[in-house]
N, C-alpha and C positions, 0 to 999 in steps of 0.2 A: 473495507472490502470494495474493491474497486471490479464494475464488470462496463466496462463503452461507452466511460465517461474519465479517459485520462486527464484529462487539464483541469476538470475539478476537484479530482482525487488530490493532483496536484497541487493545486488552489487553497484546498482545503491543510494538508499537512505543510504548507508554509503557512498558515496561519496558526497553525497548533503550535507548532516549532518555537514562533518569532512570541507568545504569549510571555506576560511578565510570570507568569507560573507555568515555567517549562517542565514539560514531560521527560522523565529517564530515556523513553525508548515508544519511540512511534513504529508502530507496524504495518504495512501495506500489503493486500492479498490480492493477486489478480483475478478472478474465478473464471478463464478459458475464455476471455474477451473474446480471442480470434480476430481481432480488427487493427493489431499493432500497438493497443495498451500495452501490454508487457514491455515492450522494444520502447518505448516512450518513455515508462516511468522509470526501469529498471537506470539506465543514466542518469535520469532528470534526479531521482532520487538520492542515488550513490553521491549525487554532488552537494545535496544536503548533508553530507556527512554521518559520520559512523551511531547516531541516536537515530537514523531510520533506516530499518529493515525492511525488505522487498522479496515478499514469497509470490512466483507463480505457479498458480495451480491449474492444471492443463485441461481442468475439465471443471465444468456451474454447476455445483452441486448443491447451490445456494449459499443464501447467507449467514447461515448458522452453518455448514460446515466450513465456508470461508473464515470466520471466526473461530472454530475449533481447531483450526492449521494453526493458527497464532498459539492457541491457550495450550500445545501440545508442546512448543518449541521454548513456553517461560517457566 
């Protein structure tokens, strides 16, 4: 769950990604940054390819329902 900290969000799922025990399917939640995260990762991340998905959510409803966007969509 990413909220106005794009390039670590970033940062961080290139480091999941590139692990010698790669993940199926990396998920990224925006939670209503407001500050041009979304417009950041939504690129940044499409070009990591099809194992990362990029939900934004237009409004902070915290991090538990940031994380219940994800758990509703697997």
């Amino acid at each position: 769950v990413n909220w106005r900290t794009p390039a670590m969000t970033l940062q961080a799922v290139e480091r999941v990604i590139d692990q010698s025990l790669r993940p199926d399917r990396v998920y990224v939640v925006d939670n209503g940054s407001a500050d041009g995260s979304a417009e950041m990762l939504g690129p940044a991340l499409a070009a990591l390819g099809e194992r990362v998905a990029f939900i934004e959510n237009p409004l902070n409803e915290g991090f538990g329902a940031g994380s219940n966007l994800v758990l509703r969509r697997i």
